[in-house]
KOLKOL-92412 format. One line per field, with one value per residue (C-alpha): residue number from 0; z, y, x; residue in one letter. Coordinates in steps of 0.2 Angstrom, whole numbers, padded with zeros to 4 digits, m for minus. Layout:
i: c(NUM_...)
pz: c(Z_...)
py: c(Y_...)
px: c(X_...)
aa: c(a_...)
This chain:
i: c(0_1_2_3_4_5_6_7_8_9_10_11_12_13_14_15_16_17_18_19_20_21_22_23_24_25_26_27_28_29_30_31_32_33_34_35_36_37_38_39_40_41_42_43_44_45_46_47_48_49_50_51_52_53_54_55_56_57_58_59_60_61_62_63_64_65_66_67_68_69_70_71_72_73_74_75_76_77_78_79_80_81_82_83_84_85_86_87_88_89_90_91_92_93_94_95_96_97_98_99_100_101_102_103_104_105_106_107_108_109_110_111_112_113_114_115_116_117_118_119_120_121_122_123_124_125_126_127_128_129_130_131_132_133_134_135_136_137_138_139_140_141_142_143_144_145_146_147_148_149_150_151_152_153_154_155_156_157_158_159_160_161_162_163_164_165_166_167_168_169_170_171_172_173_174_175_176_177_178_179_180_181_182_183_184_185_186_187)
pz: c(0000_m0005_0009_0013_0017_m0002_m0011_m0025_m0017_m0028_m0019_0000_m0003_0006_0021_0022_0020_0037_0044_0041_0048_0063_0065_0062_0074_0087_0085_0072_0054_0058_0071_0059_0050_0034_0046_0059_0044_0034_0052_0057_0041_0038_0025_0022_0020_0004_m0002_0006_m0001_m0019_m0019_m0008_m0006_0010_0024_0016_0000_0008_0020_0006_m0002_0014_0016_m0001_0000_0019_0012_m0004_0005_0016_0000_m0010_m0001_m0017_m0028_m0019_m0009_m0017_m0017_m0001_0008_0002_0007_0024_0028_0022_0031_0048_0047_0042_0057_0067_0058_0068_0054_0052_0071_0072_0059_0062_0079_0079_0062_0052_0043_0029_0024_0019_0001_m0002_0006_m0001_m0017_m0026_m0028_m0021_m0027_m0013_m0022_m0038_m0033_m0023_m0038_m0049_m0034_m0032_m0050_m0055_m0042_m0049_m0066_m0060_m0051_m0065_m0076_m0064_m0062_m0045_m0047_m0059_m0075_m0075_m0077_m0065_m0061_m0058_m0046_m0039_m0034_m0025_m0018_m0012_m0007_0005_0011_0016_0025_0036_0040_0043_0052_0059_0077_0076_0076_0090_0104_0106_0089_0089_0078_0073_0069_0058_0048_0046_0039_0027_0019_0018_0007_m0002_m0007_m0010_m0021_m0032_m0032_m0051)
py: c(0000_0018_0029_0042_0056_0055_0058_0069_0087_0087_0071_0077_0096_0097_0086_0101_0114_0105_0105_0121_0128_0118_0125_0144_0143_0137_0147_0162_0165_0172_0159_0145_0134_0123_0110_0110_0110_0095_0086_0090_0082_0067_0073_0077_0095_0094_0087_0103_0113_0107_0116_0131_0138_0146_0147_0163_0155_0139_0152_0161_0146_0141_0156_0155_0138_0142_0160_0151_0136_0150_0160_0146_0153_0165_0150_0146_0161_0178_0190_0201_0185_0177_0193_0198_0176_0175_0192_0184_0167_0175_0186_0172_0161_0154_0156_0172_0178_0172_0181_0196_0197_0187_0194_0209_0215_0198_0205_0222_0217_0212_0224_0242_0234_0221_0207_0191_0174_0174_0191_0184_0167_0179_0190_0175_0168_0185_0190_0175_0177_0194_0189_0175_0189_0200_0186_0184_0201_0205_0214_0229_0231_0232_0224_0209_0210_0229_0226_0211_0222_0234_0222_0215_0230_0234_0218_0218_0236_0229_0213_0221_0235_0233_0230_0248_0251_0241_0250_0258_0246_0227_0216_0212_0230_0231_0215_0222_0239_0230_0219_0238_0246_0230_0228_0246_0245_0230_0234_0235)
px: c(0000_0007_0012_0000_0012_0016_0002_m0001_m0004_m0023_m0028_m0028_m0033_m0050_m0036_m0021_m0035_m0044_m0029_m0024_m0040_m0036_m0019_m0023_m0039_m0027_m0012_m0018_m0008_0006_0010_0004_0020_0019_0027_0012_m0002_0008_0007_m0010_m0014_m0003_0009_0026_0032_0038_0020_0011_0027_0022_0005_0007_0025_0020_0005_m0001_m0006_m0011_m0023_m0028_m0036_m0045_m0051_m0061_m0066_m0073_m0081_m0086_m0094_m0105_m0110_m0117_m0132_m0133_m0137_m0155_m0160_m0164_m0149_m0155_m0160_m0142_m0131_m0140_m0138_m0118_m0116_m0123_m0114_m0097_m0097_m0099_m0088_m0073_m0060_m0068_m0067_m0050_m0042_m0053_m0045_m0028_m0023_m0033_m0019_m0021_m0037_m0032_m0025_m0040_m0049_m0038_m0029_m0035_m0048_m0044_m0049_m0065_m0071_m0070_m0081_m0093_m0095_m0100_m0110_m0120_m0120_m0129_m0142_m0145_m0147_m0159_m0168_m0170_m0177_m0190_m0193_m0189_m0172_m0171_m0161_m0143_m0127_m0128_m0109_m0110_m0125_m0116_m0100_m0111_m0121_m0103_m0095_m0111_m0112_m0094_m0094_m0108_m0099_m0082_m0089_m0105_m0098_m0094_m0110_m0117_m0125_m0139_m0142_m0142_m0134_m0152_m0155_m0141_m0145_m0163_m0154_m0144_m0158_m0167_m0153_m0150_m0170_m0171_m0155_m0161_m0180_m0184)
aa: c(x_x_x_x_x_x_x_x_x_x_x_x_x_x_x_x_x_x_x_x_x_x_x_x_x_x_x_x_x_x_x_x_x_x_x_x_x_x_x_x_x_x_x_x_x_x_x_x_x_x_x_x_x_x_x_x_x_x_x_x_x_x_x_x_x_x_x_x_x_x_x_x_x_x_x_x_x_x_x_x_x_x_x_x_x_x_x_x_x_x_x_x_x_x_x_x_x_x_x_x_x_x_x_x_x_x_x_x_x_x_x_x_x_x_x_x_x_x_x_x_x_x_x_x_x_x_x_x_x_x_x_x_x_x_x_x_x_x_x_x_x_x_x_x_x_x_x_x_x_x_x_x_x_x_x_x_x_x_x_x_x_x_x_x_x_x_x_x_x_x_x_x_x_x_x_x_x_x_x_x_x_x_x_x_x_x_x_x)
């Protein structure tokens, strides 16, 4: 039988992404090593080392699968339903919490330079539930990916800053404000 810690890196990704998730929730990403993840998950280094050439890259691609995974709400709920939903179980989301508080500064690329690969899946994710929306006629005209980027970026501001917010207003408050712009915004 083939030794498991020699695999091909494609046939244990969703195994070194667990692990990795496990190894940043305990210790954060900057305290996170190639060497604990490829542990954790029953590999060799070099295995881990062929797919991901450090722990950033192997975090950003659990961060997309895990954001990805939550916003496949877009694909049955309508778009203000979807957002208000991913917005809610991202906040509480325990890769999410933990890098939010441990290590912030990972998400600014993405949040002041560039589109990350989480964005670009989102987008997809949001824009088609637009366009489905328009067909039915319950979103207005306009370009679905133009309306799924606004959608986004409103989305985001309310899950990155909404604890600002808090107090006299409840979280609750804040997610009912947020389905309100978002209907208003898309109302046809």
């Amino acid at each position: 039988m083939p030794s498991t810690r020699n695999n091909p890196p494609d046939e244990g990704v969703d195994r070194v992404l667990d692990a990795a998730r496990e190894v940043v929730l305990a210790v954060g990403v900057r305290r996170a090593t190639l060497t604990d993840v490829a542990r954790r998950a029953g590999l060799s280094r070099m295995t881990i080392y062929r797919r991901w050439p450090d722990v950033r890259s192997l975090v950003t691609d659990l961060m997309t699968r895990e954001w990805v995974r939550v916003a496949g709400r877009f694909a049955d709920e309508d778009p203000v339903t979807a957002a208000v939903s991913v917005v809610r179980e991202l906040r509480d989301h325990p890769l999410w919490r933990k890098i939010v508080e441990v290590d912030p500064e990972l998400l600014l690329p993405y949040l002041l330079d560039r589109r990350g690969s989480s964005h670009e899946a989102m987008l997809a994710l949001v824009g088609s539930a637009i366009a489905r929306g328009q067909e039915r006629g319950t979103v207005r005209p306009g370009d679905p990916a133009t309306l799924a980027g606004a959608v986004l970026l409103t989305a985001q501001s309310f899950l990155l800053s909404g604890r600002t917010m808090l107090g006299p207003a409840t979280q609750d408050d804040l997610d009912a404000e947020l389905a309100t712009l978002l209907e208003r915004y898309l109302c046809p």
